[in-house]
C-alpha positions in Angstrom: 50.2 108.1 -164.1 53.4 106.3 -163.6 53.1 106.1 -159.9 49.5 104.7 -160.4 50.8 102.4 -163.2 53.7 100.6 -160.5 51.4 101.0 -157.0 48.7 98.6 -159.9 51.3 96.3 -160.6 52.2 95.9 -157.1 48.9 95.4 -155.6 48.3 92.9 -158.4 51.9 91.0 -157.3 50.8 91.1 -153.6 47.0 89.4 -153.8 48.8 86.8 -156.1 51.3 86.0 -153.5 48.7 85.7 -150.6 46.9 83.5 -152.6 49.4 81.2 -153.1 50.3 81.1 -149.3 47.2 80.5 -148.0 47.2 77.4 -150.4 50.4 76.3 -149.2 48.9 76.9 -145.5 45.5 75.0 -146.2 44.9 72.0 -144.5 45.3 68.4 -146.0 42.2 66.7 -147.0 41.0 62.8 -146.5 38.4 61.6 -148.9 37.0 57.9 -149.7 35.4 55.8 -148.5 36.4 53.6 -145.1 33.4 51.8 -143.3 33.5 49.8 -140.0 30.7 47.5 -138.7 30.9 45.7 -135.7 33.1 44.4 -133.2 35.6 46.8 -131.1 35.4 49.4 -133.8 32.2 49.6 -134.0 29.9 50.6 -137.0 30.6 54.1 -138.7 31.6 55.8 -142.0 34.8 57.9 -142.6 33.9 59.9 -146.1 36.0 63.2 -145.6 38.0 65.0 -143.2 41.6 66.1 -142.8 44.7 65.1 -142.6 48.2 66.2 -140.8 51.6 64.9 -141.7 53.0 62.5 -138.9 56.6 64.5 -138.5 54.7 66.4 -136.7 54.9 63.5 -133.8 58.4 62.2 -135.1 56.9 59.2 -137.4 56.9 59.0 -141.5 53.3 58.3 -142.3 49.8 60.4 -142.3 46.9 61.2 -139.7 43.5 61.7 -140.8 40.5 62.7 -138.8 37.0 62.4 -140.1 34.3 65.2 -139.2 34.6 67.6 -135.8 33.1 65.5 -133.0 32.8 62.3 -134.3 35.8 60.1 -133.0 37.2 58.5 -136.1 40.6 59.1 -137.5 43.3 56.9 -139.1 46.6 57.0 -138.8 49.6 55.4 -140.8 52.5 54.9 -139.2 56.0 53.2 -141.8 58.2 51.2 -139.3 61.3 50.9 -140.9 61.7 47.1 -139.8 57.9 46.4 -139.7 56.2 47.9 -142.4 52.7 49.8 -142.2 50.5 50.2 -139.4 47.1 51.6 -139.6 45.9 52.6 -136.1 42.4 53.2 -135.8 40.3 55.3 -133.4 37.9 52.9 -131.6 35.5 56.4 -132.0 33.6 55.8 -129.0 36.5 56.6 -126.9 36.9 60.0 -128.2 33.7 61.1 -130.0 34.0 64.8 -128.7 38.3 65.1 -129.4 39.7 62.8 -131.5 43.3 63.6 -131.0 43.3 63.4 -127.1 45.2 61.0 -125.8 42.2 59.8 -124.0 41.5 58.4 -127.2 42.2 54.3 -127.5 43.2 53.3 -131.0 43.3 49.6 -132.3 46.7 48.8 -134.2 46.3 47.0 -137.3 49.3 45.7 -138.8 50.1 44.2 -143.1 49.4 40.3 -141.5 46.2 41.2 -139.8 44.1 41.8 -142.6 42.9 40.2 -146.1 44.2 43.3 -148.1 46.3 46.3 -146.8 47.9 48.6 -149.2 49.0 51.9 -147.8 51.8 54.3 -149.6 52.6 57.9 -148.4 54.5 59.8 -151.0 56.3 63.0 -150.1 55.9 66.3 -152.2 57.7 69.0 -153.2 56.3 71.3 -150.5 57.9 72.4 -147.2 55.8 75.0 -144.9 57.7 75.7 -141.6 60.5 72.7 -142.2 57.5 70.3 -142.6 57.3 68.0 -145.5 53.6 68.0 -146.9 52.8 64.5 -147.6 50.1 62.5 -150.2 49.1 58.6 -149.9 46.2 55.8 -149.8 45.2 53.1 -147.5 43.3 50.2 -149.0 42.2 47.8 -146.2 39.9 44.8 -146.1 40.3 43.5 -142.4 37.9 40.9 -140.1 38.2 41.8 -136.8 37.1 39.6 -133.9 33.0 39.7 -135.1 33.7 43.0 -137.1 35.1 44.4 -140.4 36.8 47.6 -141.3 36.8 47.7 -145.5 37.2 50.8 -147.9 39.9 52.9 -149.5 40.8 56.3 -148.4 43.4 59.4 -149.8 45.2 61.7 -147.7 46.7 64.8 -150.0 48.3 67.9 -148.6 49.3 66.8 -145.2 51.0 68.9 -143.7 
């Protein structure tokens, strides 16, 4: 009974434990709303998708990429000296693999638009020496004959 009792408890310990680490594992998430119309961007919506931490590629800031296949992602990049960049996927450069480098991406920097708000916040989470990451972007830009407006999240990026 005893034996039963303890090989229980430790069963029990064990599914709680791999539920926790596949949490910790699970990618980060990108919701909001970001909508471009026109110009070099051309017109599309980014609702969800998911979202990486930039150590990854040696930068403090977030990636996000909208659903399989369809080209758009976002990332934020902090410069030290220059402040936020949002680079955006021009999505029909890449509309089957957004992060090959195929992929052209039109900088956008603080000056360039009406309204551009980003923060990234760091958590309390480390999985494999990298930092999982939280933020927003709230843009309103004109571009040449086009806009790119909305406000997105990134949480969990890891």
């Amino acid at each position: 009974m005893l034996r039963a009792t303890c090989l229980a408890i430790t069963i029990a310990a064990l599914a709680s434990c791999t539920r926790e680490a596949n949490t910790a594992f699970a990618k980060g998430e990108v919701a909001g709303n970001l909508t471009s119309e026109g110009g070099k961007l051309g017109d599309w919506v980014f609702n969800t998708g998911t979202c990486y931490s930039g150590q990854r590629e040696q930068y403090f800031g977030v990636i996000g990429y909208g659903p399989e296949k369809d080209g758009t992602a976002v990332k934020l990049i902090k410069d030290p000296v220059g402040g936020w960049t949002a680079v955006v996927n021009i999505a029909s450069t890449c509309a089957t693999q957004p992060e090959r480098s195929n992929c052209r991406g039109l900088p956008l920097k603080q000056d360039d638009c009406d309204l551009f708000e980003a923060n990234v916040q760091r958590t309390n989470t480390t999985v494999n020496d990298i930092v999982k990451l939280n933020g927003t972007l709230h843009i309103d830009c004109k571009i040449g004959d086009g806009t790119l407006k909305g406000k997105i999240s990134f949480s969990g990026c890891h």
